[in-house]
C-alpha positions as CSV (number, residue, x, y, z in Angstrom):
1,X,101.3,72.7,25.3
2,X,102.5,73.6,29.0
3,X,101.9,77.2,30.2
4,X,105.1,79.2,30.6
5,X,106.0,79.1,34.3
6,X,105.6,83.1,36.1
7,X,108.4,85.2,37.5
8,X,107.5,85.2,41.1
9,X,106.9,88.5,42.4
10,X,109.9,89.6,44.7
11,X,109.1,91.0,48.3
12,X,111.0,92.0,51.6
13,X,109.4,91.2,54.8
14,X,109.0,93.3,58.1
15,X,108.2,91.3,61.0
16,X,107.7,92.8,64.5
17,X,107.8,91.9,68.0
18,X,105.6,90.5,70.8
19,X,105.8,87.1,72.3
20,X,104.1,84.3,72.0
21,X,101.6,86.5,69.5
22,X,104.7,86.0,67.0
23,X,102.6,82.4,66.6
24,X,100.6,84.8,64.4
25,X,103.8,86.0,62.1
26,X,104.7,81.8,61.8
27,X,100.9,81.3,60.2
28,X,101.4,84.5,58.0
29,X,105.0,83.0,56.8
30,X,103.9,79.8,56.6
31,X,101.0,81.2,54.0
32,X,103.4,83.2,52.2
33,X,106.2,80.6,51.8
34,X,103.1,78.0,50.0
35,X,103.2,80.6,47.5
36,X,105.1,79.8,44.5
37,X,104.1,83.3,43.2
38,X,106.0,85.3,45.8
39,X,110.0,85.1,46.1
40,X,111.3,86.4,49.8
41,X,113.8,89.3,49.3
42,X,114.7,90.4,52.6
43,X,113.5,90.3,55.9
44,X,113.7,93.1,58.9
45,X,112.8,91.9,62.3
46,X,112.9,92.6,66.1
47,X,112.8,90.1,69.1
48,X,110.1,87.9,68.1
49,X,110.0,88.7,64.4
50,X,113.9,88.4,64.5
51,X,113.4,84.6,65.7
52,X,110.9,84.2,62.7
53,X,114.0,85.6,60.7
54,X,116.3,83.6,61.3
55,X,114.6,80.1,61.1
56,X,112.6,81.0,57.8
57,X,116.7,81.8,56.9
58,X,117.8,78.5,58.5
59,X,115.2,76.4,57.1
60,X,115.5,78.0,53.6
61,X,118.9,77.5,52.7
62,X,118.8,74.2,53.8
63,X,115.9,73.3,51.6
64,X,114.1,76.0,50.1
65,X,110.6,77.3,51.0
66,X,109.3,73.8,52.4
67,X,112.4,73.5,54.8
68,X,111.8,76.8,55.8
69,X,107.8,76.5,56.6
70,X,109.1,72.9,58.7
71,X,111.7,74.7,60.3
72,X,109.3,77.4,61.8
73,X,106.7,74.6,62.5
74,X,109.3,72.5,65.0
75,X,110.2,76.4,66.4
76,X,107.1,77.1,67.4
77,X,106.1,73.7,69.1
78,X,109.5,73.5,70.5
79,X,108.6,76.8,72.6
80,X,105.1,75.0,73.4
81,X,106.8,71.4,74.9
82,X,110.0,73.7,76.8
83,X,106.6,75.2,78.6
84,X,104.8,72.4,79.2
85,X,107.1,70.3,80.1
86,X,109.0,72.6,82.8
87,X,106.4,73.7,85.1
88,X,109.2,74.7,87.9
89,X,111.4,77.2,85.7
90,X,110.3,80.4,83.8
91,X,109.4,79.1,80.3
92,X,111.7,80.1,77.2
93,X,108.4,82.4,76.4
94,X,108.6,84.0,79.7
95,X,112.2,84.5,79.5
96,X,112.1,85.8,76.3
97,X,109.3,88.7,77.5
98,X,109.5,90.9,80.2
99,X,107.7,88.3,83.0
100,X,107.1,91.7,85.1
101,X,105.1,93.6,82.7
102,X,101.6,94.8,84.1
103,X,99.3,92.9,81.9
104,X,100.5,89.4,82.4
105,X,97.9,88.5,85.3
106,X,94.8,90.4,84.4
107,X,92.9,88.1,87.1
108,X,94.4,89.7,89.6
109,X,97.0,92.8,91.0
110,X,99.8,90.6,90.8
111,X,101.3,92.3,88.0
112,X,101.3,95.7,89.3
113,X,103.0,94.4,92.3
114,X,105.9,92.7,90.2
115,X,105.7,95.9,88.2
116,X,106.6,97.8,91.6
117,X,109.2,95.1,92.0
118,X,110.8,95.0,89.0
119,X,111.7,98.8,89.8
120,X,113.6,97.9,92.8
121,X,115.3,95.3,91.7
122,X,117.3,94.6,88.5
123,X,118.3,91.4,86.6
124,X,121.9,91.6,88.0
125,X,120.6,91.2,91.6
126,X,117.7,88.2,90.9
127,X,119.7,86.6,87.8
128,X,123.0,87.2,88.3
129,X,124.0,83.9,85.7
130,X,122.1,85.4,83.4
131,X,120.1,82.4,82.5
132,X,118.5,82.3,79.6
133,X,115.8,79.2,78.4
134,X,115.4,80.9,75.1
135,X,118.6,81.1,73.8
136,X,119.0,77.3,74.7
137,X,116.0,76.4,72.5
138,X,117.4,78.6,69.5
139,X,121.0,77.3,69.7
140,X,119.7,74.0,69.3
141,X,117.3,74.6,66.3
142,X,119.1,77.1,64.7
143,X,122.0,76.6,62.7
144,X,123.3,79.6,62.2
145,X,126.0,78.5,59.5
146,X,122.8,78.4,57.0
147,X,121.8,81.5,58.3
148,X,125.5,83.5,57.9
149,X,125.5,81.5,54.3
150,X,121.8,82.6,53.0
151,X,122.1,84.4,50.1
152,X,118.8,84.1,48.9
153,X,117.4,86.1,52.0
154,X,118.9,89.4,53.2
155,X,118.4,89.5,56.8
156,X,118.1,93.1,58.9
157,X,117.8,92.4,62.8
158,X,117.2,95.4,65.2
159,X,119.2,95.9,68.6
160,X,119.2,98.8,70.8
161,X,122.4,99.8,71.6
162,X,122.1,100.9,75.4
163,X,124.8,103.6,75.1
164,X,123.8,105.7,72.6
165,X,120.3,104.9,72.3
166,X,120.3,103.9,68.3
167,X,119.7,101.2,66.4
168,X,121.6,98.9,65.2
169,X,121.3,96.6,61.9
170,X,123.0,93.2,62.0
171,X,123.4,91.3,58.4
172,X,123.2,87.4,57.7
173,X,127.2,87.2,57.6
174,X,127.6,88.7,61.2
175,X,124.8,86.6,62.9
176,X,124.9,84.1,66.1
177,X,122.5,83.1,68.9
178,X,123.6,86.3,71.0
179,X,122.2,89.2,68.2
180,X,119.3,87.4,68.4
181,X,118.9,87.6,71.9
182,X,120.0,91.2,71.8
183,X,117.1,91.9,69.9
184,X,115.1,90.3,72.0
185,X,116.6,91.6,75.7
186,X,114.0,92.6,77.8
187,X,116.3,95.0,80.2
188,X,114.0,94.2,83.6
189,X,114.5,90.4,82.6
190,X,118.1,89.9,81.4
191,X,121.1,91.6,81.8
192,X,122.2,93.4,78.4
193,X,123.8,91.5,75.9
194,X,127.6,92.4,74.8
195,X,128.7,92.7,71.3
196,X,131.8,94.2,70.3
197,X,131.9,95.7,73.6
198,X,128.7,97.7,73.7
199,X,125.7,96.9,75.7
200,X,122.1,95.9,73.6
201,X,118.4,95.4,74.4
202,X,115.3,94.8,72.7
203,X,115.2,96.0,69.1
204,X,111.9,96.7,69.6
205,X,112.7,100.3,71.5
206,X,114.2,101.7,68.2
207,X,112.5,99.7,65.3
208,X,109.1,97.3,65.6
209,X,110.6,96.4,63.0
210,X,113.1,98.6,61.1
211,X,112.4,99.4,57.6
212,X,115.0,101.9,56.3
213,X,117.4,98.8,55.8
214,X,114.8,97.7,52.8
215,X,115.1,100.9,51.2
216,X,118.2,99.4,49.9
217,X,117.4,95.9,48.8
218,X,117.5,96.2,45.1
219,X,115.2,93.4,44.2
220,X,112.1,95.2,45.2
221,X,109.9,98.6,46.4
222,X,107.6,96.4,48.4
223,X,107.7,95.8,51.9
224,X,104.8,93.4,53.3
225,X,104.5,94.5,57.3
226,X,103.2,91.7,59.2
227,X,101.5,93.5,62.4
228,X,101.2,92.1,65.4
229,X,100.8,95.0,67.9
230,X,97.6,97.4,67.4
231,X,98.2,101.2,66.5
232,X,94.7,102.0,66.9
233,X,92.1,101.0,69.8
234,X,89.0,102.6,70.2
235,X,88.2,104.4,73.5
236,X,91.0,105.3,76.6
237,X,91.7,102.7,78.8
238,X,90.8,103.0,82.8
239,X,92.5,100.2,84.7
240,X,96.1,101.0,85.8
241,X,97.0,97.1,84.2
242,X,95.2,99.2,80.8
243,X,97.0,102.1,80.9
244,X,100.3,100.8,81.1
245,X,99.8,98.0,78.8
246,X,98.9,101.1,75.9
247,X,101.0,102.9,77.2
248,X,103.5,99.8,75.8
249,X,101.8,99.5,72.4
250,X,102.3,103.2,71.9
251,X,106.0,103.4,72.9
252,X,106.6,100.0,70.8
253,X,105.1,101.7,67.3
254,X,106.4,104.8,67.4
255,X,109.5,104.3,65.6
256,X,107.6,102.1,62.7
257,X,105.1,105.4,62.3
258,X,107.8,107.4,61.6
259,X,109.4,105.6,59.2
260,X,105.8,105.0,57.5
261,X,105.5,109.3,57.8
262,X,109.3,109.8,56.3
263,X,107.9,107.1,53.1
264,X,105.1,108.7,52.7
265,X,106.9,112.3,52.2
266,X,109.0,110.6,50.0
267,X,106.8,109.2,47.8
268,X,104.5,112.3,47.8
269,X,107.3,114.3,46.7
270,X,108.4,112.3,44.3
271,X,104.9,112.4,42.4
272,X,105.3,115.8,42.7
273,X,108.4,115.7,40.9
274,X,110.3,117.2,43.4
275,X,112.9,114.7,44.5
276,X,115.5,113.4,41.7
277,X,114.1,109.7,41.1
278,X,117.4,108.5,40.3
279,X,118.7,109.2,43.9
280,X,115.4,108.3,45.9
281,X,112.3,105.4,45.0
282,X,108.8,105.1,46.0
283,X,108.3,102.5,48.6
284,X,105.3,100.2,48.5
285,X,103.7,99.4,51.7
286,X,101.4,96.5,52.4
287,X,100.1,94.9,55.8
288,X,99.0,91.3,56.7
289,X,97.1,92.0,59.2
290,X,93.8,91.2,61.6
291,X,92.4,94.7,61.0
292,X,91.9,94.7,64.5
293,X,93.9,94.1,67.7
294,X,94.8,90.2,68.1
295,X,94.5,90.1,71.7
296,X,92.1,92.6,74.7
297,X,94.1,95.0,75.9
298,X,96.1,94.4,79.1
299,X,95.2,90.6,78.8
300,X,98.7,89.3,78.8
301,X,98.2,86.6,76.9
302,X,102.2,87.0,75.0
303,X,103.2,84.9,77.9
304,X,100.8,82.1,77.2
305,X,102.9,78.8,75.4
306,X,100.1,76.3,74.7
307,X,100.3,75.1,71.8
308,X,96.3,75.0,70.9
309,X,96.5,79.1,71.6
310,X,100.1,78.9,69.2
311,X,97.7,76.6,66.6
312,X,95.3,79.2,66.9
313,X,97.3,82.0,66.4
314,X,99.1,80.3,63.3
315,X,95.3,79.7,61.5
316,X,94.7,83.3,61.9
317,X,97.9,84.7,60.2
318,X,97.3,81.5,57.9
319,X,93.9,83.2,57.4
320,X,94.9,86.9,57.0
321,X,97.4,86.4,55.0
322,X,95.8,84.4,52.6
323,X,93.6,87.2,52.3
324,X,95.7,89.4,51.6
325,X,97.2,87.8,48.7
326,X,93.7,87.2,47.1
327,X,92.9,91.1,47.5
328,X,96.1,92.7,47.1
329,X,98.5,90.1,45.0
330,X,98.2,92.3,41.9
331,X,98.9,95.1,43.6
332,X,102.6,94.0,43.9
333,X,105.4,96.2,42.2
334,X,102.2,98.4,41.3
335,X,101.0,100.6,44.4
336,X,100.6,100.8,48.2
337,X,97.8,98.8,49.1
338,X,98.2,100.9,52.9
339,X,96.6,104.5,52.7
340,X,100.0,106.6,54.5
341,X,98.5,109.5,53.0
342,X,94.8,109.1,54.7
343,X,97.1,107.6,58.0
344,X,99.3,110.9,58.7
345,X,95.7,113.4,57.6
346,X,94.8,115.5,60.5
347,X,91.4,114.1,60.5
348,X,90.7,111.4,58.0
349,X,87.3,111.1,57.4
350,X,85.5,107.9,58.9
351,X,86.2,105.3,56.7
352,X,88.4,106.8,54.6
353,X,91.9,105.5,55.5
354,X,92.8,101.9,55.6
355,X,95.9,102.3,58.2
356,X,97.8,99.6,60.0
357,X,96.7,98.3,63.4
C-alpha cells in the first residue's frame, strides 16, 4: 500500500543583494527547489536577488523545479566564462557592482583613489553609451515571456525611483531586461534606468529585499530571508577601506530592519489581542543563513567571477540551507524560527537572541 503523497508546505522567498556573493543565494535555491516538500509562493528580490528571481521564474515555468535549478546553474557559470573570457572589458560582475566602491582592492589604496574619482566624475561623462555587459548576459538567458506568464511564482522586484526616493514594486506581468537592471543600477556605474519616464537605481537603497509585498501573498505567513550581507560584526572597524565598506552594510539593511521591527509590532500586538486578526496576520520569519558574515570586511571579494569561488559559494548556501530545513522544516506555517523580539531588546542578553546576520 503506497503512502499518501504530502501537501508541500508553501513559502515566499526574500532574496537580497550583493554581487558575485548572490552565488550563495543560487546554492540556497538550488537546495530549496530539490525539495519536494516546499512549494515557492513568491519571491521579493533586489539587484542580485532580483537576477535569482527571475531565472528561478524563467526556468520554472518552462519546466518546473528542475528547469529552474538548471536555469540558475547556466546563470551563474555564464557570469563566470563572460569574466574569464574578456580580460580587456569590465566583466558583467563588475558592471553589475559599483567597480568604484572602497573595498574592491584591499591589497592596495587603489580603491580609495577610484572612490575620490568616482566623486568627480559621473557615468554620463566616462560611459556615456551606457554599456552594459550584464544586461547582455540576462537578455540572452532570460526569457522573459515565461517570466511575464509565471503564475506559479509571484514575483516582487525592488527599484529606487530617483525622484522621489521610494520604492517601487514591479510584478511578473510588467517585467523586461530593463527592471531588472533598474534594480540593479549602481548610480556611480550606470546612468539611471528610464521606466515610464521616471529615473531608477538599485533596489537595494529602499528594500534589501522588500518584504511588505509578501504580506499580501495569500498562500502563506512565511517568508524565508536568504541573507547575504551581515547585520552584525563584532568590534569597529579602523581602516578607511573598513569604514566605508560598514558603513555600506549598514546603509544596505536598514530598510529590511525596519520592516523586521514593523512585523514584529504587529505580531506582538496581535497576541495581545489588540489588532483585529481579520484585517492584519502574523508573519513568520525564517533566515538561511551562514550565522556569520560570508566574506572579511572590506575584502571586496563581490567583484570576484571565478567560477571555483561561485562553486564555493553555491556549496555553502547548499550547506546552510540544508540546514535549515533539517532544524526548522516543522516550524513552517507554525512559528518564527528568527527571535524579532530578542533582535529589537535594548540589550539582549548574550546568547539569547538568534537575529539575522
Amino acid at each position: 500500500m503506497s503512502r499518501a503523497k504530502v501537501k508541500p508546505k508553501p513559502i515566499s522567498l526574500a532574496l537580497q543583494g550583493g554581487g558575485a556573493l548572490g552565488a550563495y543565494t543560487w546554492g540556497a535555491l538550488d537546495r530549496l527547489l530539490e525539495d519536494e516538500r516546499i512549494a515557492i509562493k513568491a519571491v521579493s528580490g533586489s539587484s542580485a536577488g532580483a537576477m535569482c528571481a527571475v531565472v528561478l521564474a524563467d526556468g520554472f515555468r518552462e519546466g518546473g523545479a528542475e528547469c529552474a535549478r538548471a536555469k540558475l546553474r547556466q546563470f551563474w557559470e555564464s557570469i563566470a566564462r563572460e569574466g574569464r573570457t574578456n580580460p580587456y572589458r569590465r566583466t558583467p560582475m563588475m558592471a553589475f557592482l559599483n567597480a568604484f566602491k572602497p573595498g574592491w582592492a584591499p591589497e592596495s589604496y587603489l580603491a580609495m583613489w577610484a572612490d575620490i574619482a568616482s566623486r568627480w566624475a559621473s557615468p554620463y561623462d566616462f560611459n556615456p553609451l551606457n554599456v552594459n555587459p550584464l544586461k547582455e548576459v540576462v537578455n540572452e538567458l532570460v526569457n522573459f515571456e515565461h517570466v511575464r506568464a509565471c503564475d506559479e511564482i509571484q514575483l516582487f522586484i525592488g527599484a529606487t525611483n530617483v525622484e522621489t526616493g521610494r520604492i517601487r514594486i514591479f510584478k511578473n506581468a510588467e517585467l523586461t531586461a530593463d527592471h531588472v537592471m533598474a534594480s540593479a543600477c549602481l548610480p556611480q556605474l550606470f546612468q539611471a534606468v528610464m521606466i515610464d519616464g521616471a529615473p531608477y537605481w538599485d533596489g537595494g537603497y529602499t528594500g534589501n529585499p522588500a518584504l511588505f509585498p509578501l504580506f499580501g501573498v495569500e498562500a502563506t505567513r512565511d517568508i524565508v530571508i536568504v541573507q547575504i550581507n551581515p547585520i552584525e560584526r563584532a568590534g569597529a572597524p579602523r581602516s578607511p577601506v573598513e569604514i566605508t565598506a560598514r558603513v555600506a552594510e549598514i546603509n544596505f539593511n536598514a530598510n529590511l530592519l525596519s520592516e523586521l521591527r514593523a512585523i514584529e509590532f504587529v505580531g506582538r500586538m496581535l497576541d495581545q489581542q489588540m489588532l483585529p486578526s481579520k484585517r492584519y496576520r502574523k508573519m513568520l520569519v525564517h533566515n538561511v543563513s551562514e550565522g556569520t558574515a560570508l566574506t572579511p570586511l572590506g575584502l571586496g571579494v563581490d567583484l570576484n567571477t571565478d567560477i571555483g569561488f561561485f562553486n564555493r559559494l553555491f556549496e555553502t548556501g547548499r550547506t546552510a540551507a540544508d540546514q535549515w530545513l533539517a532544524e526548522h522544516f516543522d516550524a513552517l506555517g507554525q512559528r518564527s524560527t528568527v527571535d524579532l523580539a530578542a533582535m529589537f531588546r535594548d540589550d539582549p542578553a548574550p546568547g539569547e537572541a538568534k537575529p539575522l546576520r
